[in-house]
C-alpha positions as CSV (number, residue, x, y, z in Angstrom):
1,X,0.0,0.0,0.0
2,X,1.3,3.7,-0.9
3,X,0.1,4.5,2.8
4,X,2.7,2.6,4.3
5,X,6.4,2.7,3.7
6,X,8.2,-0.6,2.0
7,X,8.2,-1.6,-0.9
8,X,5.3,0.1,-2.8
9,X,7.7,2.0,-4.5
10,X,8.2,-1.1,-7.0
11,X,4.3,-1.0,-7.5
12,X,3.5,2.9,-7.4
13,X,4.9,6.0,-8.9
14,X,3.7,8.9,-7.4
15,X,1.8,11.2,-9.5
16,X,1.7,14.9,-7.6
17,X,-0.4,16.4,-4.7
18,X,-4.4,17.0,-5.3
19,X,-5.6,19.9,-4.6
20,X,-8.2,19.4,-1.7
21,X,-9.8,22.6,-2.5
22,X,-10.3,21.6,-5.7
23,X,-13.8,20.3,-7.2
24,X,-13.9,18.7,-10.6
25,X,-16.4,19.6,-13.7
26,X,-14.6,17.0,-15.6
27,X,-17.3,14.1,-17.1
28,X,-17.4,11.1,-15.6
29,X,-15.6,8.0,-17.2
30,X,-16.6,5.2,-19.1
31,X,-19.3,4.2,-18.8
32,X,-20.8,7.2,-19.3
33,X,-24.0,7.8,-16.7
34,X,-25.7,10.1,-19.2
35,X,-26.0,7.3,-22.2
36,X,-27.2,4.4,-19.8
37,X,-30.7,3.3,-19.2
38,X,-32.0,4.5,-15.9
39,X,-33.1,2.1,-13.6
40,X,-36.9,3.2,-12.8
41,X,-37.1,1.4,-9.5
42,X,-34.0,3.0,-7.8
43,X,-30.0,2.2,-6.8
44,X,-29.7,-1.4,-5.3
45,X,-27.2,-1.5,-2.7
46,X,-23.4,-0.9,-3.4
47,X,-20.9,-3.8,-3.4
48,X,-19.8,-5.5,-0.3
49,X,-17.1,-7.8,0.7
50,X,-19.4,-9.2,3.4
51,X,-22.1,-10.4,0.8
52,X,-22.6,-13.3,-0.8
53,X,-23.2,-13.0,-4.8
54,X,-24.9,-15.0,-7.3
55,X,-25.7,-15.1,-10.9
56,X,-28.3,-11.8,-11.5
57,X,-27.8,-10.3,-8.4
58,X,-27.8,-5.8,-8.5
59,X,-25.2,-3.5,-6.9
60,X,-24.5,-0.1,-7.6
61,X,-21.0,1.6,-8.1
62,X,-21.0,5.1,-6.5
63,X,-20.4,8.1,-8.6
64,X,-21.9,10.9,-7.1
65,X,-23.9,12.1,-3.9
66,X,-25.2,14.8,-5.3
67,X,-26.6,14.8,-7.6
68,X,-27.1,11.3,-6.7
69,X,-25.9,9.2,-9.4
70,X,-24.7,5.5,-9.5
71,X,-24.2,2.7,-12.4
72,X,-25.8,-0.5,-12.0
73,X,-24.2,-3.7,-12.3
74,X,-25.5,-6.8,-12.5
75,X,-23.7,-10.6,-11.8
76,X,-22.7,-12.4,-14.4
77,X,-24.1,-16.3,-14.4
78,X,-21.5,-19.1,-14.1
79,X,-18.9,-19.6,-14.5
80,X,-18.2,-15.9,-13.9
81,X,-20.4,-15.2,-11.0
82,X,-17.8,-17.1,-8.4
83,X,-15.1,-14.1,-8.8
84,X,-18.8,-11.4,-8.2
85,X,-17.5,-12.1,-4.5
86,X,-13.9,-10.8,-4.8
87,X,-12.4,-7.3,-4.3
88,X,-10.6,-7.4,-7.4
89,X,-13.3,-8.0,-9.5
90,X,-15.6,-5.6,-7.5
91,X,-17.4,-3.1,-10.0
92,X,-14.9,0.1,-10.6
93,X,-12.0,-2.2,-10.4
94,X,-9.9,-3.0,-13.7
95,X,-11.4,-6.5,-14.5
96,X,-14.9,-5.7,-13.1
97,X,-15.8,-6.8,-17.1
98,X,-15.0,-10.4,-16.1
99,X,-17.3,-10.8,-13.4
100,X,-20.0,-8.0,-13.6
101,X,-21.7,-6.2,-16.6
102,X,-23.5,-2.6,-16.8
103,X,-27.2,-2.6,-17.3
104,X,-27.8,0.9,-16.5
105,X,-28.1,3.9,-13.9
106,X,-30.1,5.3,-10.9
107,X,-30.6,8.2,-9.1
108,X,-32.5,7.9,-6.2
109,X,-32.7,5.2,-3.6
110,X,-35.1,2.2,-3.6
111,X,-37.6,1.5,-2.3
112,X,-38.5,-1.3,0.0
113,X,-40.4,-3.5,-1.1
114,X,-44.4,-3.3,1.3
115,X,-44.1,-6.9,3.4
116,X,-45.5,-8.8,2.4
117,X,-46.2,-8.2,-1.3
118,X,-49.1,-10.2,-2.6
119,X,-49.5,-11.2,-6.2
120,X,-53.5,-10.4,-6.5
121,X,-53.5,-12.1,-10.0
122,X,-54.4,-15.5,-10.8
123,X,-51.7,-17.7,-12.1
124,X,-51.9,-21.7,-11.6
125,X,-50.4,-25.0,-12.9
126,X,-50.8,-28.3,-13.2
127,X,-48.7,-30.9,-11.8
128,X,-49.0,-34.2,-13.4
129,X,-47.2,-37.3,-11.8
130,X,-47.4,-41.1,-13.0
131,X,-46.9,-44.5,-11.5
132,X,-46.9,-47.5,-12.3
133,X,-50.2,-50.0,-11.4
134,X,-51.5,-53.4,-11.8
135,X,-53.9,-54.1,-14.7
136,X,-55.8,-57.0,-16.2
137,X,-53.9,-58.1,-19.1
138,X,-57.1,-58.8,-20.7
139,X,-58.8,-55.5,-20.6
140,X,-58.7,-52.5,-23.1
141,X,-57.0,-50.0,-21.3
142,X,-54.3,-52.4,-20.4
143,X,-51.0,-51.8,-22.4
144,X,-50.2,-55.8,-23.7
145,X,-48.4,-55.9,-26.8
146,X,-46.7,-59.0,-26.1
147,X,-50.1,-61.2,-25.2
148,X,-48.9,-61.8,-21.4
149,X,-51.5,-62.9,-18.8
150,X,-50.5,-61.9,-16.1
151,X,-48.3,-58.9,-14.6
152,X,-49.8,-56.5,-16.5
153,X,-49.0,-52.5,-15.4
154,X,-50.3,-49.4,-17.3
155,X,-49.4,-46.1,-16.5
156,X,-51.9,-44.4,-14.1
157,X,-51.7,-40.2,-14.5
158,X,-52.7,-37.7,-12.0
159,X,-53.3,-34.4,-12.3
160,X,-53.9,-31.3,-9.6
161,X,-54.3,-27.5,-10.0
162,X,-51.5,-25.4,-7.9
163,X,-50.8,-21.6,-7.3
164,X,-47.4,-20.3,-9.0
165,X,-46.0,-19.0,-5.9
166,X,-43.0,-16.7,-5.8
167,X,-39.3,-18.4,-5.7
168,X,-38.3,-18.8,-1.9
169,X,-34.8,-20.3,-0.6
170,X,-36.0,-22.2,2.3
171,X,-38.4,-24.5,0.3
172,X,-38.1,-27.8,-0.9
173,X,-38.7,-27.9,-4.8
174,X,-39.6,-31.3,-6.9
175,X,-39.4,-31.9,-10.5
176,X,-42.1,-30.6,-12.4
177,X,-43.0,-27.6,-9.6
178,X,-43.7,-23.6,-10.9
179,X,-41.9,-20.7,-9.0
180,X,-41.9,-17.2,-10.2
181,X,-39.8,-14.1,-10.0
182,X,-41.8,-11.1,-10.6
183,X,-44.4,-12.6,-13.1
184,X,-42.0,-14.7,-14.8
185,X,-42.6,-18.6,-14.3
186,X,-39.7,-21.7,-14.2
187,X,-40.4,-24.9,-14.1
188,X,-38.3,-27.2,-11.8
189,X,-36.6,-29.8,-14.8
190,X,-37.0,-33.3,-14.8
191,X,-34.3,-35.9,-13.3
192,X,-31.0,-35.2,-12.8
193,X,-31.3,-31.9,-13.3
194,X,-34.1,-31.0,-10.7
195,X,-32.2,-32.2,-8.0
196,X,-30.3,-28.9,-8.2
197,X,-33.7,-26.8,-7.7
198,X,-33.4,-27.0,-4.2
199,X,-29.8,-25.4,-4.1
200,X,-30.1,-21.2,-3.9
201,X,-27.1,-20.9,-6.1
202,X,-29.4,-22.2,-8.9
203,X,-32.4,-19.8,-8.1
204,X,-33.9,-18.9,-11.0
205,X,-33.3,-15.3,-12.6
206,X,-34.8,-12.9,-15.8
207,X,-30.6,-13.2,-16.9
208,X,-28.9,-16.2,-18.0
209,X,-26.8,-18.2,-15.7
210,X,-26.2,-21.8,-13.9
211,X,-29.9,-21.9,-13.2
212,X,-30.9,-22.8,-16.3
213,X,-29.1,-26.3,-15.5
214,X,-32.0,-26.9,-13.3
215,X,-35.1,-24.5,-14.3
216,X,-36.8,-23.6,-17.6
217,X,-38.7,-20.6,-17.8
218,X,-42.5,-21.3,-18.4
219,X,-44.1,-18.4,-19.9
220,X,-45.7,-15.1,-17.6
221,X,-48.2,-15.2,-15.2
222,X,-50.8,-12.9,-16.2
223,X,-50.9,-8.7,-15.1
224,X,-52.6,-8.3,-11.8
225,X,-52.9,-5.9,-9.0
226,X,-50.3,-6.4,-6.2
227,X,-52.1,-6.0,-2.7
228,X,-50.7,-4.7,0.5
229,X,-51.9,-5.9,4.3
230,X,-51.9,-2.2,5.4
231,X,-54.8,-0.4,4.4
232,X,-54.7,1.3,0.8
233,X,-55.2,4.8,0.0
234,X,-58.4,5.7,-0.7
235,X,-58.1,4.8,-4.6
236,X,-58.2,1.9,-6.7
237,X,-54.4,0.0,-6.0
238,X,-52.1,-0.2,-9.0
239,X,-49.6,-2.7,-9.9
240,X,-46.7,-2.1,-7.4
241,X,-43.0,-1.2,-9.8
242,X,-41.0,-2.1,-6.4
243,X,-39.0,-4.9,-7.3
244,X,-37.1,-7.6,-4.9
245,X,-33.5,-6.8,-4.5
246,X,-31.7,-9.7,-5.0
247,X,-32.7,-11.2,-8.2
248,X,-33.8,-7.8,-9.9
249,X,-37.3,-8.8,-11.3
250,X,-35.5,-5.9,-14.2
251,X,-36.0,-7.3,-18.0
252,X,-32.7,-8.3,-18.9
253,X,-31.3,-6.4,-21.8
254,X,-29.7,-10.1,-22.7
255,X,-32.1,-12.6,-23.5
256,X,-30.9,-16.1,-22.6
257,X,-29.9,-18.6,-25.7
258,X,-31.0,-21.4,-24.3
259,X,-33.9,-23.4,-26.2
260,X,-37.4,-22.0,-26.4
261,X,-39.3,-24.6,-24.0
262,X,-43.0,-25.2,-25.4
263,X,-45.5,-24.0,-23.4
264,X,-48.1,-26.8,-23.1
265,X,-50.9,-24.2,-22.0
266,X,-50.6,-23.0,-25.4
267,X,-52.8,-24.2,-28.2
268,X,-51.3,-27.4,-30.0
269,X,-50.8,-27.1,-33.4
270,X,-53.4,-29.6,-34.9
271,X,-54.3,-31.0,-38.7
272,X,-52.8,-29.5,-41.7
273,X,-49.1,-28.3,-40.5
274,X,-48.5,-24.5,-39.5
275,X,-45.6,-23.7,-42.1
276,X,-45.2,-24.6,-45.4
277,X,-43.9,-28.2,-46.2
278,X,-45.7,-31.0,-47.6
279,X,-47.8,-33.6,-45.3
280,X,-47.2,-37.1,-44.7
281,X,-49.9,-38.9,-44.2
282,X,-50.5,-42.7,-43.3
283,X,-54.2,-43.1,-41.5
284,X,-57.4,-43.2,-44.0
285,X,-59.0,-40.3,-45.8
286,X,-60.5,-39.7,-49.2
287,X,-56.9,-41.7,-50.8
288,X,-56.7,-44.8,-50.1
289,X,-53.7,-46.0,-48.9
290,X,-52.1,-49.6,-48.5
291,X,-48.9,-51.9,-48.0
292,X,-47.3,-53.8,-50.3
293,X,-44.7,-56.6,-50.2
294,X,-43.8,-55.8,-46.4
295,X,-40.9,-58.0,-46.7
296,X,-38.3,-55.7,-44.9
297,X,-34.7,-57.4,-44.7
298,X,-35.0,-60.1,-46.9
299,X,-37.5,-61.7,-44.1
300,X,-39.6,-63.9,-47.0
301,X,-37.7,-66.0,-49.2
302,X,-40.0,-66.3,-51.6
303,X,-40.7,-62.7,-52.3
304,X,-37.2,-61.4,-54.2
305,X,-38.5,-57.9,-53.6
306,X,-36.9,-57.1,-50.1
307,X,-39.0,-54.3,-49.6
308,X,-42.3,-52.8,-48.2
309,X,-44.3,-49.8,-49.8
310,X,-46.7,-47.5,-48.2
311,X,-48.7,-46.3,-51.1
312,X,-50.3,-42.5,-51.5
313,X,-48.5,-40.8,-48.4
314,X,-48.2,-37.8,-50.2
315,X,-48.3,-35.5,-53.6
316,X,-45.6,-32.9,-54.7
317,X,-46.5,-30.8,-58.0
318,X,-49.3,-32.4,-58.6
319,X,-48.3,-36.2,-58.3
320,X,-48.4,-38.7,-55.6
321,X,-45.4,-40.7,-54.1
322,X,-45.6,-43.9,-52.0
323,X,-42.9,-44.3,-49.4
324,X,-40.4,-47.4,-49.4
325,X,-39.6,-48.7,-46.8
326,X,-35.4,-51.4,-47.1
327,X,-32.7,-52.7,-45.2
328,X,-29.7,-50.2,-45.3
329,X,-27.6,-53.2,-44.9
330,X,-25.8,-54.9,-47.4
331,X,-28.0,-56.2,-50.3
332,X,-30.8,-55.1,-48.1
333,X,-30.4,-58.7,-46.0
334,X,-31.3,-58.2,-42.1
335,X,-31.1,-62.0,-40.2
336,X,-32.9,-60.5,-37.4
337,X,-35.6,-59.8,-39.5
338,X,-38.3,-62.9,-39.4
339,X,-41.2,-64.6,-41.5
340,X,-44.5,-63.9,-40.5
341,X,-47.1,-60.8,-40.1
342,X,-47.8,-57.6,-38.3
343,X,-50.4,-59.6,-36.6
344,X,-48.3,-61.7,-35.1
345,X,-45.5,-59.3,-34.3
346,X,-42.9,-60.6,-36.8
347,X,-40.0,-58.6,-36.6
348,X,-39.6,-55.9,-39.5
349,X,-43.0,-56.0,-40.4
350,X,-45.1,-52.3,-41.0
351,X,-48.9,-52.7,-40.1
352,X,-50.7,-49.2,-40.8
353,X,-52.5,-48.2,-37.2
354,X,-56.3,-47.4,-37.2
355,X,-54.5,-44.1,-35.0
356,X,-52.8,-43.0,-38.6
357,X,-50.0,-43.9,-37.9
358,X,-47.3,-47.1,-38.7
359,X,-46.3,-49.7,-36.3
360,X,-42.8,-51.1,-36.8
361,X,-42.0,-54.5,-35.3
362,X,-39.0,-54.9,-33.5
363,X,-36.6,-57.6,-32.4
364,X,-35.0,-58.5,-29.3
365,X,-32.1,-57.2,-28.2
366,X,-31.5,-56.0,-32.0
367,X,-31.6,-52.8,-34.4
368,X,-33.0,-52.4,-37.9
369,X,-31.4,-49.5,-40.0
370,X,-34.3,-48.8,-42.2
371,X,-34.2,-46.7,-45.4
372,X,-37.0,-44.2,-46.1
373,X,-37.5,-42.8,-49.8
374,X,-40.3,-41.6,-51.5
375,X,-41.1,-43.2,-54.8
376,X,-43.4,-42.3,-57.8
377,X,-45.6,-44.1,-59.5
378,X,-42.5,-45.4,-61.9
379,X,-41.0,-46.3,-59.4
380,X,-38.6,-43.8,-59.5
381,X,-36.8,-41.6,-56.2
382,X,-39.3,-38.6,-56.4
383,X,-37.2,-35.2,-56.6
384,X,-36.3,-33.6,-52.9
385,X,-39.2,-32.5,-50.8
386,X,-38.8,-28.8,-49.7
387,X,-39.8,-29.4,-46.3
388,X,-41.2,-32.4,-44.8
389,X,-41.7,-33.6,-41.1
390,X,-41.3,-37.0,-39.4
391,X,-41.9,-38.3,-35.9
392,X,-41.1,-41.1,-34.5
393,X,-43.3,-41.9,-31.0
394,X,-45.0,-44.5,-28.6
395,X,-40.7,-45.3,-27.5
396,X,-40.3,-46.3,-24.2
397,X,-39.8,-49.3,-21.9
398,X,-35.5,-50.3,-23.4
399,X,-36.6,-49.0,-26.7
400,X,-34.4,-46.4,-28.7
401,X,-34.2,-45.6,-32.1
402,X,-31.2,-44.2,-34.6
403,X,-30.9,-41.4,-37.3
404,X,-28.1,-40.6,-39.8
405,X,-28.4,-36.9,-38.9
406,X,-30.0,-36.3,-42.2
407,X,-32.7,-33.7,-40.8
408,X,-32.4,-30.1,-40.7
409,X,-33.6,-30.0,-37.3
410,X,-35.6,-32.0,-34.8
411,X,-38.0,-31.5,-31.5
412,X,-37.8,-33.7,-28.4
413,X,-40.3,-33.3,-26.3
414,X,-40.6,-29.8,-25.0
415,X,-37.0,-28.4,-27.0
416,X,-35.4,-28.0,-30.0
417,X,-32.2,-30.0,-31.2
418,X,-32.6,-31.8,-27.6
419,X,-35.0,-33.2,-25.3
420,X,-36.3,-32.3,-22.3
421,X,-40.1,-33.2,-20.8
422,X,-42.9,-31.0,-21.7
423,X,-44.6,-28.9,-19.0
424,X,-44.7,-30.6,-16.1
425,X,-43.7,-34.0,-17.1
426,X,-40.5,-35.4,-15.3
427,X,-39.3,-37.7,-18.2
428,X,-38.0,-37.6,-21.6
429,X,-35.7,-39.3,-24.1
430,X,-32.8,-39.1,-23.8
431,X,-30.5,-37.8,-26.0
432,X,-27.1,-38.8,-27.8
433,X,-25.8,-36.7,-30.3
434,X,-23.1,-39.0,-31.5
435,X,-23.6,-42.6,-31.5
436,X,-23.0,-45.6,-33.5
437,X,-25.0,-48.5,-34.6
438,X,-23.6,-52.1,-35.0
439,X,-25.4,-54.7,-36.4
440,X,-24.8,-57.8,-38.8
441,X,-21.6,-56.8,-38.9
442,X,-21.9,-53.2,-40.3
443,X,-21.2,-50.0,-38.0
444,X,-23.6,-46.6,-39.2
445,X,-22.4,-43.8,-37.3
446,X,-25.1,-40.7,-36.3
447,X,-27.5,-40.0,-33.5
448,X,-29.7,-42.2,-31.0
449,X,-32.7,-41.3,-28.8
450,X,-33.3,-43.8,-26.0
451,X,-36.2,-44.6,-23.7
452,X,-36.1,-43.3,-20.4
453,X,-35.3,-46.0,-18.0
454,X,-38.7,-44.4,-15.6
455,X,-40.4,-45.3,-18.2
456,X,-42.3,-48.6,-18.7
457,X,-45.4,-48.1,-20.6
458,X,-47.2,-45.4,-22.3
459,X,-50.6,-44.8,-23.0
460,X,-51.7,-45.8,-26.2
461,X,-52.2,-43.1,-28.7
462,X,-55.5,-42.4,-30.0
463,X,-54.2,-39.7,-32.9
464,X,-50.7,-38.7,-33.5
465,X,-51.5,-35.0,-33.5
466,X,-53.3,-34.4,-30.6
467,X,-50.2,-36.3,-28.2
468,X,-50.4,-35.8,-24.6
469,X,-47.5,-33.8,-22.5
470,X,-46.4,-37.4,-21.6
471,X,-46.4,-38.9,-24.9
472,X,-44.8,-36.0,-26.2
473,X,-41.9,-36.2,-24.2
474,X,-41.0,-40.0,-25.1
475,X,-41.2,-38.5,-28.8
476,X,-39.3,-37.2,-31.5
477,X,-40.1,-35.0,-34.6
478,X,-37.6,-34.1,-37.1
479,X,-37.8,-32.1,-39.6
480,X,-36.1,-32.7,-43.4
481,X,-35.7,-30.1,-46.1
482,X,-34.1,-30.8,-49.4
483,X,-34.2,-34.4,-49.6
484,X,-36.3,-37.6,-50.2
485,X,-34.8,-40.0,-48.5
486,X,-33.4,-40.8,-44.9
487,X,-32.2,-43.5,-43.1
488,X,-33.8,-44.3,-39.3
489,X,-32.7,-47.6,-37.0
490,X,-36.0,-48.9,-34.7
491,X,-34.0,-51.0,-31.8
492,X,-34.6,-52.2,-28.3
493,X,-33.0,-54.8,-25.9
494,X,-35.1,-57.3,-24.0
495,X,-38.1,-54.9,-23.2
496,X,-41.1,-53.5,-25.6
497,X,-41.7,-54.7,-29.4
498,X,-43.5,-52.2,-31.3
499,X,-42.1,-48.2,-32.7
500,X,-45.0,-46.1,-34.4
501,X,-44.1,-43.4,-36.9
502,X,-46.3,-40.5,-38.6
503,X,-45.5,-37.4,-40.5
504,X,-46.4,-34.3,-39.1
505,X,-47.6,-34.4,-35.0
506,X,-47.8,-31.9,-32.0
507,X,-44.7,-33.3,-30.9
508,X,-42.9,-30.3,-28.8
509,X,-42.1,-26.7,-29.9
510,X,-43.0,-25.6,-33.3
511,X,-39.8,-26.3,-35.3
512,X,-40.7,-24.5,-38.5
């Protein structure tokens, strides 16, 4: 320290005397206080040493008393918020850029907030949980594709209406629970990321940071009055502007990048697709449409065409296509393909669903690559769709299923180009964006989306484009432009036999 004699002299030069009669007109430095946005609600605190700081947090950085005038600076999220704590890194120091970030001015204090503040709007949820529960094998609404007996389970759903309340430290959080700050909602993630909702350093915030590893945000509750306990003025109550201190319930000037969740309270996109691509369609309808061959892999020696065909699932320019459905493996031979029908589960074999949809047989403890392209009536690889979408669902139990990364994009249950459960839902697929295949002796390299383990049944679907939150999030829908055809491997291990497929669904966000 220059206050002490030593050895500062091989830090610190002196620079002259000041002039303690002297009072500056000079500007102030950069940042400027005249070009920043000023902070309606008043100065948060200044920095302390004492405090504790995490990822949106508010301080102020003293510039002048008066008039009063202070810049506000706000925590960055991790991994920079763990240096928001040091002196160093303090705002006004030289590297307050690596741990704090300007986001505007004040000049006046604020004001505390009335205790307690009460949200008079209404804003609810519903929480949904599932277990597991005996069935009779026999009965409709008992899940049996594999014609057991007995120990029969079907997944039993429940559903109750709760108030959003307001984010507080002390409480205990579970997957699938709504908090908000200010009217902003999160939704606590599914497992293993929930377990972190329940730790303060993950609070949710209106700025990006590590709380995003264990909320989502879930839309706005709706505009209401906020009510005091004291008695109001004589006049109607307006919407207090008073804030929490620490997270600011400010707008944040940043937006976070992380993927636009889908809001299940929103209306579902149903029948003819939102954006401009051309439909895929399997169930009945004024065309008729039928299979073909359905002799996948080889799996009937008498029939040389190793192939099935899915006739009228579309038109482009005028002209229908049929979709072909092969083998990607060599000579279009797969030995764990076998003889039989769709009736009787025969592995490889299509059967077209009274739901609209196609069910795909699967083997044991195997995986079929399986070749999609669109054919004309020639016979002939139709010229690329535009745009087209594909969804692959009903995948649970040890069921996964394969893709050569020949999509443009793809929702996962409630995300985009991942997966995460929709609304409230604890489970989804889960994702692996590099994975290979091996079967018959061939690798395939690209990307796999595998059951979650939770998850032993699902409800059966009744139509592809009206899926529930919980179907949804055991689903995928990708989305192809430019091509017209793709390759997609159904596989399992010992558990579940049958993968359904459609074209266009409600699966997740709205990836056009």
């Amino acid at each position: 320290s220059p206050a002490t004699p030593g050895a500062w002299k091989d830090a610190w030069t002196p620079q002259g005397i000041c002039d303690l009669n002297y009072a500056s007109t000079a500007p102030t430095s950069s940042p400027s206080f005249d070009v920043l946005d000023v902070i309606e609600e008043g100065c948060p605190e200044v920095w302390q040493s004492s405090r504790s700081y995490y990822g949106g947090d508010l301080v102020s950085f003293f510039v002048s008393d008066a008039p009063m005038r202070r810049i506000v600076y706000q925590c960055r999220g991790y991994p920079y918020e763990r240096y928001c704590n040091q002196v160093v890194f303090q705002p006004g120091m030289e590297y307050e850029y690596i741990s704090w970030t300007v986001i505007g001015a004040c000049d006046k204090p604020m004001v505390p907030t009335q205790s307690p503040s009460v949200y008079g709007g209404v804003c609810d949820y519903t929480k949904c949980t599932t277990a597991l529960a005996a069935c009779q094998c026999d009965s409709l609404d008992c899940p049996n594709p594999i014609g057991l007996t007995v120990g029969c389970t079907k997944t039993i759903e429940t559903c109750e209406s709760k108030d959003v309340e307001p984010y507080l430290s002390t409480r205990n959080y579970d997957y699938g629970d709504v908090v908000r700050v200010g009217l902003v909602r999160y939704v606590c993630l599914g497992f293993p990321f929930g377990l972190w909702c329940n730790n303060p350093a993950y609070q949710p915030a209106l700025v990006g940071g590590i709380w995003s590893d264990a909320w989502r945000r879930d839309g706005m509750c709706p505009s209401g009055p906020t009510q005091s306990p004291t008695p109001p003025a004589p006049s109607t109550p307006s919407p207090s502007k008073v804030p929490t201190q620490a997270p600011s319930t400010s707008p944040s000037r940043k937006p976070t990048s992380a993927p636009t969740p889908y809001d299940p309270n929103s209306s579902s996109p149903t029948g003819s697709p939102v954006c401009t691509e051309t439909e895929i369609l399997f169930g009945s309808g004024e065309v008729t449409r039928t299979i073909t061959d359905n002799n996948i892999g080889g799996r009937d020696g008498s029939n040389s065409n190793k192939f099935a065909m899915i006739t009228n699932v579309g038109s482009y320019l005028g002209q229908p296509f049929n979709l072909k459905l092969e083998s990607d493996l060599a000579n279009g031979d797969d030995s764990n393909c076998s003889p039989g029908s769709a009736a009787n589960l025969a592995s490889c074999s299509i059967s077209l669903n009274s739901n609209g949809a196609v069910d795909f047989f699967v083997n044991s403890n195997s995986v079929h690559p399986i070749r999609f392209t669109f054919i004309d009536a020639s016979g002939n690889q139709i010229t690329p769709l535009p745009r087209f979408s594909f969804s692959v669902f009903d995948v649970g139990n040890s069921e996964y299923f394969w893709s050569d990364g020949n999509f443009d994009t793809f929702a996962c249950g409630g995300c985009q180009d991942n997966c995460c459960p929709v609304g409230v839902e604890e489970h989804s697929l889960v994702y692996d964006s590099n994975a290979n295949i091996v079967t018959n002796g061939q690798t395939f390299g690209g990307q796999q989306f595998n059951a979650n383990r939770a998850v032993t049944s699902i409800p059966e679907v009744q139509d592809p484009q009206s899926l529930t939150p919980f179907q949804q999030s055991q689903s995928v829908r990708f989305v192809f432009t430019n091509t017209s055809d793709f390759v997609i491997g159904f596989g399992r291990a010992g558990g579940g036999i049958r993968q359904q497929f459609a074209g266009y669904t409600n699966i997740g966000v709205n990836v056009c």
